[in-house]
KEMAR-227086 format. One record per residue: residue in one letter; z, x, y of N, C-alpha, C in turn. Coordinates in steps of 0.05 Angstrom, whole numbers, plus 5000, padded with zeros to 4 digits. Layout:
BEGIN
aZXYZXYZXY
...
//
This chain:
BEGIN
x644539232671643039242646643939472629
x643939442594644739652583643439682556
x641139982561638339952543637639692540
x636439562561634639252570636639052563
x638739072552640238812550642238712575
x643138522577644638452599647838502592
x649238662611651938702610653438402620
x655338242610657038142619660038142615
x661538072641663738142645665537892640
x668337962634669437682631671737842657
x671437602680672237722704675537712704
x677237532683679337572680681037762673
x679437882644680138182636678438412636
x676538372656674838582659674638722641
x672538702618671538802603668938652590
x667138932580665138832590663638842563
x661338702556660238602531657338592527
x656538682506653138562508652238342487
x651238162503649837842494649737922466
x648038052449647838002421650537992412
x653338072405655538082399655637892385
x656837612405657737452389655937302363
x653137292367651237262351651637402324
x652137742317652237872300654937642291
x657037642297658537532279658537282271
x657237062288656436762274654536852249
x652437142247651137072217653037172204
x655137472211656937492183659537272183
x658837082200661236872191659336742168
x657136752150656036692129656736772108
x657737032101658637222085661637142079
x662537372103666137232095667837132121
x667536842122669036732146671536862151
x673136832130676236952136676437332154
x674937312140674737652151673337772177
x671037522193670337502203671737382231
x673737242223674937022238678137262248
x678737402236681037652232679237832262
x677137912245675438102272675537982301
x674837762298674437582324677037562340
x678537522321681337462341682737722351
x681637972346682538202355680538272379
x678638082381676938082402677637802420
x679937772419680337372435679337322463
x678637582474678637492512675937462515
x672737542491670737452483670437122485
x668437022502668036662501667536592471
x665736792460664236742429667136662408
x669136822417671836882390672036552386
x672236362411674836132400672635972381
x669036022380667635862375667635972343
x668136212339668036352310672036162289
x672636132310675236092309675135762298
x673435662309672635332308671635312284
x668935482276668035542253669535492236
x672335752232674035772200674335582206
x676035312231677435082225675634872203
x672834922215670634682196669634792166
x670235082159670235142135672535162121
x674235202134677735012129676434782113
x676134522123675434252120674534312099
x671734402093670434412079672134482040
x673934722042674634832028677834682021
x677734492043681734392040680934232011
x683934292006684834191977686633981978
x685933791971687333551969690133531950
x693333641957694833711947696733431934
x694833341904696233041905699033181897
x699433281885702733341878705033411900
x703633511923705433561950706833291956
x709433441967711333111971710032962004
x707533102016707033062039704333012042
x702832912017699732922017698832652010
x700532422017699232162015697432072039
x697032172060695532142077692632152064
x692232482052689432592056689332482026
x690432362012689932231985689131931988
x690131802019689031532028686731582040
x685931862050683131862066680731762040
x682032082026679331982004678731791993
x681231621976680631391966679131171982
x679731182020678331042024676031072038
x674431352028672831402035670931292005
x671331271979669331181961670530801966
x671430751972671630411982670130291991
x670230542012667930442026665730502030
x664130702012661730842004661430611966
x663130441959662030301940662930021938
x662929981980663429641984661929542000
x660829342003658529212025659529142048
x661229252049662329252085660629332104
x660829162130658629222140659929312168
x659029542188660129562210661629402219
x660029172232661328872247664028762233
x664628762213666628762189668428872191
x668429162192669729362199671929282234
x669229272244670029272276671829142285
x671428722263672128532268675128672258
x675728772242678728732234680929002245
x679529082260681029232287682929132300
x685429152300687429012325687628772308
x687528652292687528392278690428422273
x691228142274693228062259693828162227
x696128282213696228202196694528582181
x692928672203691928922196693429132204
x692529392180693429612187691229822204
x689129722206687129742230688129812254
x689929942268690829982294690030292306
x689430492289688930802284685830712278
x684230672306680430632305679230792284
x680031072304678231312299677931362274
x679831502247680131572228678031342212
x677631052204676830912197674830972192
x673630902235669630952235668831242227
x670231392234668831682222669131612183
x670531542173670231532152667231302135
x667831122156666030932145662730982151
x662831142168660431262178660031582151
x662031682144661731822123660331712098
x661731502089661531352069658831242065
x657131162093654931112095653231312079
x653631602078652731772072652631912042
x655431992041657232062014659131932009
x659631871981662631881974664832041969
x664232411981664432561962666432631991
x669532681988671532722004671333032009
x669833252010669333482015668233402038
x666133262041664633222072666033102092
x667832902084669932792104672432972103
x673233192096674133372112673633592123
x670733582121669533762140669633672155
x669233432163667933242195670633282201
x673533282191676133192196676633552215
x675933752195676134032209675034142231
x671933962233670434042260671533802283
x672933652286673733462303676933632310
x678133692293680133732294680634022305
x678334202290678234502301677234502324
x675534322339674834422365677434342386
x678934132391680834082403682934382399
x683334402377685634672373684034842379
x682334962383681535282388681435162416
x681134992430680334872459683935032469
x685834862457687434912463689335162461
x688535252435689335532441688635792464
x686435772459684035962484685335842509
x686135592518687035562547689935742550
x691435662517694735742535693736062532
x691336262516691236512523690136582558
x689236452558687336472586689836462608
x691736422601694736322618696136542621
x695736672602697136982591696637182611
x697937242645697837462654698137762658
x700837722642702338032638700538102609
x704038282609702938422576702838302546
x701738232534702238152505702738312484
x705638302489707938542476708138342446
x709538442429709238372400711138072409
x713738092424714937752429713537532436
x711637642458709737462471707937302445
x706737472426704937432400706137332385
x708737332382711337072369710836822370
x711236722400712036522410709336492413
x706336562419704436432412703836402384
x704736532358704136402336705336172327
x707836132342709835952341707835742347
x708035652367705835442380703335472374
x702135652355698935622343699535502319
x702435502301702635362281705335112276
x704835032302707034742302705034492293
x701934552295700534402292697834532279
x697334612251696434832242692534702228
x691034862233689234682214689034552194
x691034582173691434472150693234102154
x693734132178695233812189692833722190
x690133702175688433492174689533382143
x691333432138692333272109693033022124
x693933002156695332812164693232742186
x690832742184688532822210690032562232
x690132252221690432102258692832252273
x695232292262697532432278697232662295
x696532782273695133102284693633212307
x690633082299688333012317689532832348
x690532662341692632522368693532772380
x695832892368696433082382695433362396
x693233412384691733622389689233622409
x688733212416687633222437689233102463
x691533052458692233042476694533142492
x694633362475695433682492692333822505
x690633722492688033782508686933672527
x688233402535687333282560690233342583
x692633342573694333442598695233702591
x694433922590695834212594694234252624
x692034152614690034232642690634082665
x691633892662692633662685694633792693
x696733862674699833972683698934222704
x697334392693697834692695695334622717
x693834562727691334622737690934422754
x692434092751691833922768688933802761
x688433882744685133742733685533442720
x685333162737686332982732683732902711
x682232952715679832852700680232922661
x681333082657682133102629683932922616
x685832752634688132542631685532292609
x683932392610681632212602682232182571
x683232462559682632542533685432442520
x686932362542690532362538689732022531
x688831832539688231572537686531602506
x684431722506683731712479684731872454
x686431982453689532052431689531822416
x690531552432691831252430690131162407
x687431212401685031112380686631212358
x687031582359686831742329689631632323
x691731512334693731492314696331232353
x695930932338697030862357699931022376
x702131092357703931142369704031352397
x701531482402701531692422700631442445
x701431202448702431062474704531172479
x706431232473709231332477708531672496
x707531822488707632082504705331992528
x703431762519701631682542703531582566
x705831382557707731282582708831582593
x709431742568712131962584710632112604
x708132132609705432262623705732022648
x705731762652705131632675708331622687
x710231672666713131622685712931912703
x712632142691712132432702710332392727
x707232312721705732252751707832102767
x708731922767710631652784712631882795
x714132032773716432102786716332432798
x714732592791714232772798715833032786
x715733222800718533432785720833402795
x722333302787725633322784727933382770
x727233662773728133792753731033762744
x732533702766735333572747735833352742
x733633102738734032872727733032982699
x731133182690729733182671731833312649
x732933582667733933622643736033492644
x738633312655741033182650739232972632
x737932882627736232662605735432862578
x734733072584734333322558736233292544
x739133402562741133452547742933172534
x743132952550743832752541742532662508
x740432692512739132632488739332772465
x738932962474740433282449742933252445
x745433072457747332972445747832802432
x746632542427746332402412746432432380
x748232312376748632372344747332162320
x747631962328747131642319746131452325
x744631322315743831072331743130812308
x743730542315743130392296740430302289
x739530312273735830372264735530062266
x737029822282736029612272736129482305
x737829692314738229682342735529822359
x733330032343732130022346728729932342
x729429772327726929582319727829342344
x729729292360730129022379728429172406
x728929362406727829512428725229522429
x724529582407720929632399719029352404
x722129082399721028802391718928792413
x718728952442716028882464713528902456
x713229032432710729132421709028872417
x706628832414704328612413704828602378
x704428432364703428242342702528492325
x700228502335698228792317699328972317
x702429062324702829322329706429342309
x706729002312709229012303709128982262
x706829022249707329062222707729372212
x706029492235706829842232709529952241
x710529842267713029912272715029882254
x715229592243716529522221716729732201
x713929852191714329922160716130292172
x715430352200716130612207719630592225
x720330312220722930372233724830112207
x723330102176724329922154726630142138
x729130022139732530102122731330272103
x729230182085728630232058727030432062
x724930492084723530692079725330982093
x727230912106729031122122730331202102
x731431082080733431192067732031392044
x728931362050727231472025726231792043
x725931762066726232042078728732172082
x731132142088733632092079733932332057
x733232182025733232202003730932591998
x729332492010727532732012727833012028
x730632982051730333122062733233282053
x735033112042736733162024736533512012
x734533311985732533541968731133791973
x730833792002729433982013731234242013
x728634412009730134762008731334792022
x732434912036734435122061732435162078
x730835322076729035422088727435192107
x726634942093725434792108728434652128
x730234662128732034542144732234832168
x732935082159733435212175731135362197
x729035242194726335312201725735192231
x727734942229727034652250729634692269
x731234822247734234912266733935072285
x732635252277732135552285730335522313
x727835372310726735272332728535142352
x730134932345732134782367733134972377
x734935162363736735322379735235512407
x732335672390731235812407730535592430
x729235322425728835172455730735122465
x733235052461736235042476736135162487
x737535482471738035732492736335742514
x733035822513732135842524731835632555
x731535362547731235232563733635272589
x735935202578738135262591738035552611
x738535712593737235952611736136012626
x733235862637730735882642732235652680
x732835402661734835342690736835412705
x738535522689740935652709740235892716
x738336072707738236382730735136402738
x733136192735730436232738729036042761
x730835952766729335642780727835762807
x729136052828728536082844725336162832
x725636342809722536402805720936172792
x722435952792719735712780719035592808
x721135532836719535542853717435622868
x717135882859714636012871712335972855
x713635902839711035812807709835562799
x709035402825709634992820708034972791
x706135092784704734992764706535092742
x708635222735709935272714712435102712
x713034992743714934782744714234552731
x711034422740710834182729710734142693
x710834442687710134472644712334362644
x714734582658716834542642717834282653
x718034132674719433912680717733712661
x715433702660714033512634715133562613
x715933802602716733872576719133832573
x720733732591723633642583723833412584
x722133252593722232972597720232892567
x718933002560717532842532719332932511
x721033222516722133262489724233052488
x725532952516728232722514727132512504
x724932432512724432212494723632252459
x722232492453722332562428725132492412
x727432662426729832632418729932362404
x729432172420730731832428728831772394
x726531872396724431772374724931912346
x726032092353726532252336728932092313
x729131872320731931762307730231572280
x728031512294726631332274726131532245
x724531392217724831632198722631742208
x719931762212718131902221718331982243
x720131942258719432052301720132252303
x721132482270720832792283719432912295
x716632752276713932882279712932952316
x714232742333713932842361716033062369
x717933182353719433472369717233632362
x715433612346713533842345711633732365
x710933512363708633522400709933592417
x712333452427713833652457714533892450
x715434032424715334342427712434482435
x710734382424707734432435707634492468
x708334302478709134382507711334522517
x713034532504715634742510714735072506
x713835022479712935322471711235402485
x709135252505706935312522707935452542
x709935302557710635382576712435672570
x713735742546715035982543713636212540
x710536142534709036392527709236372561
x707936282566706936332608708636542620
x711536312613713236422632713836692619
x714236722600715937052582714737312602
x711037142588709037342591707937402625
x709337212647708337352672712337372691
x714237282683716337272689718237592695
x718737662718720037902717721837932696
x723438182691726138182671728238122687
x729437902675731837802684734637852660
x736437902677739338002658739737832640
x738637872612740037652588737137512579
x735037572595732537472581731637542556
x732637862560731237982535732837942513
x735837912510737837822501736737592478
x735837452491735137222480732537232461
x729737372473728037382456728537552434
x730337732443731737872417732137732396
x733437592396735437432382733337182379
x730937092383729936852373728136892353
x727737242351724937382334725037342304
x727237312294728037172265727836902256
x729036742275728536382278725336412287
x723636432298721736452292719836582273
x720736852259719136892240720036682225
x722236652214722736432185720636252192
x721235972221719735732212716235872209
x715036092217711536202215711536262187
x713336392176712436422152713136082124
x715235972131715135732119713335602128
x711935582153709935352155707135442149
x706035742150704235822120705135722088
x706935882085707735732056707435392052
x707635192077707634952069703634912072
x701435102089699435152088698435202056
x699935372045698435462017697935241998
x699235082004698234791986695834651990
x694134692017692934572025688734772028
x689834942019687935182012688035391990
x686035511977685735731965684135941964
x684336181943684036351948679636361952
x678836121954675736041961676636122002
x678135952008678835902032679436242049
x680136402037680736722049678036942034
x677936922002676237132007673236952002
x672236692007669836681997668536572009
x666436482012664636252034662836072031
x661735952047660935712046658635662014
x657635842009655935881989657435851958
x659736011964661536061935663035841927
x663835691960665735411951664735271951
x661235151952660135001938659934981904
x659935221897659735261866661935261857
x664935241872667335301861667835091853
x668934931830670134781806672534761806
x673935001809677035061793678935091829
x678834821827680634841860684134901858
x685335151861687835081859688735241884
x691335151899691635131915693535441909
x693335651937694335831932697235921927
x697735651937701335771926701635621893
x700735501887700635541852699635711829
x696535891846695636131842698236361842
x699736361859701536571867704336561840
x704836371846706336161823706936271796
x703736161786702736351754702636591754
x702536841783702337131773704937221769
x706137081781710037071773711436961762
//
């Protein structure tokens, strides 16, 4: 006891706390979230931080800015619109339900729908459906961040704090512009990290329900049951890594014959995501793109190369003694090969950032409890630039999606706020 209150310990990092704490900062998370949410995370080994943390994600929501001029914001421009559709159409649940899996529908992504239509019941007003989009989406990501910290045994030297910002922003709160993809991904790194790392089969639960927020996460659902089937083998995984990372080409029509196994309901989406015309239009876009966004994705590949490679030819004796770091990384080379393979379609980049999610997981672990080995440090040397570039371009691709309500103001002020402009156009006009 300490003056009548109860001391508690967090037995991991032994240090010790009193009960009112986290309380004081859920009321000044009323005041100023951003600033509140900064405090908290300098306090992270606190249970209270990841829930203050969850908070900014659902006042995120609250405050996101719908960026119609971004070349990447037709998603959260289809939420809204069909959130007043259906807040000013007589659709009725059963209606809804009926045209699920239907022929002929784009109904195959459940989740996103009924939460909307259940919004719609309510408001028409697309501020409240991305709040629901930030508190769904924020609790999975602070779930998952707080586990890969809780993983963290050694020291968390400034590299270590790299390579976890790296992987805190491969999949950032503001990817509720794209909530079914996202949300897919963010729970279902939340149902197998714990399975991988912990053997907790009962979370594989959350990996099956991914499949609702956005169909295509069947694909990392199979690369999860070939892994149970086949176990760790670590040099089938990576000779399939690297094969795949060689791959230069493939014929996009050659892969729609492959896909042809897909069911009825599944083959008008594949179509429109593996169609000549829409490839040549990402193609066309990616063309256009700055430097920066090309060298951002480069910069990542190279650092997972090096590293990976590395990590097999002088480390393997120490991943033996480490099975639960064996099974990340032998999972993590087997989803990124298939990423590779997907990666050919115009949208299947979007999975090198779910298997980097797992790659990068396993690099914080290993960096952060791994003795020094000759040429390790070599390397994180040398990855600290390719990683700052893609953190700070993938804020910059954030500033479209928030403003200056979203850092200095709160829930009270961005109700009254009118004049929504997104902070990198704010930044824009002072220059």
């Amino acid at each position: 006891m300490l003056n009548g209150r109860p001391v508690m310990t967090n037995s991991h990092h032994r240090i010790t706390y009193k009960r009112p704490e986290g309380l004081n900062y859920y009321i000044s998370f009323i005041v100023w979230p951003f600033g509140v949410l900064l405090a908290a995370l300098r306090h992270w080994e606190r249970p209270w931080s990841k829930n203050v943390f969850w908070l900014f994600c659902i006042f995120f929501g609250y405050t996101f800015i719908i960026a119609k001029d971004s070349y990447d914001s037709a998603d959260s421009v289809r939420y809204a619109q069909m959130l007043v559709e259906y807040a000013h159409s007589d659709i009725s649940a059963g209606g809804l339900w009926r045209s699920f899996y239907s022929e002929g529908s784009n109904y195959i992504d459940i989740a996103q729908p009924v939460i909307t239509y259940l919004v719609s019941r309510v408001t028409d007003n697309p501020t409240i459906l991305f709040t629901i989009f930030g508190l769904i989406f924020g609790y999975f990501y602070s779930r998952n961040i707080w586990f890969v910290l809780d993983q963290i045994k050694g020291n968390f030297t400034i590299i270590v704090f790299l390579y976890f910002l790296t992987f805190a922003l491969f999949n950032p709160i503001w990817n509720i512009n794209g909530f079914r993809m996202w949300t897919a991904a963010q729970i279902f790194l939340f149902g197998a990290l714990p399975y991988l790392l912990k053997g907790n089969s009962k979370r594989l639960f959350w990996c099956g329900v991914s499949v609702f927020f956005h169909f295509s996460f069947l694909y990392p659902l199979a690369t999860l049951f070939i892994y149970i089937f086949l176990k760790n083998r670590l040099n089938i995984y990576l000779v399939f890594f690297i094969v795949t990372c060689l791959i230069k080409e493939i014929n996009l029509q050659q892969v729609q014959s492959v896909l042809s196994f897909l069911p009825g309901i599944f083959q008008q989406r594949v179509g429109g995501y593996t169609n000549l015309e829409y490839a040549e239009t990402i193609n066309i876009a990616n063309q256009s793109a700055n430097w920066y966004l090309t060298f951002s994705s480069v910069g990542i590949k190279w650092v997972t190369y090096s590293l990976t490679l590395f990590i097999y030819f002088f480390c393997k004796e120490f991943l033996k003694n480490r099975k639960e770091l064996m099974t990340l990384f032998c999972y993590s080379l087997l989803l990124y090969g298939f990423a590779n393979v997907i990666s050919l379609l115009p949208s299947g980049s979007r999975f090198l950032l779910v298997a980097n999610t797992f790659m990068f997981a396993f690099f914080i672990i290993f960096i952060s409890t791994s003795p020094e080995i000759r040429g390790l440090l070599l390397i994180k040397v040398l990855s600290i630039p390719l990683l700052l570039l893609f953190c700070v371009f993938t804020i910059r691709v954030g500033m479209d999606y928030f403003g200056l309500v979203t850092i200095f103001g709160n829930p009270l002020l961005a109700a009254l706020d009118t004049d929504i402009v997104p902070l990198i156009t704010g930044i824009k006009r002072l220059f």
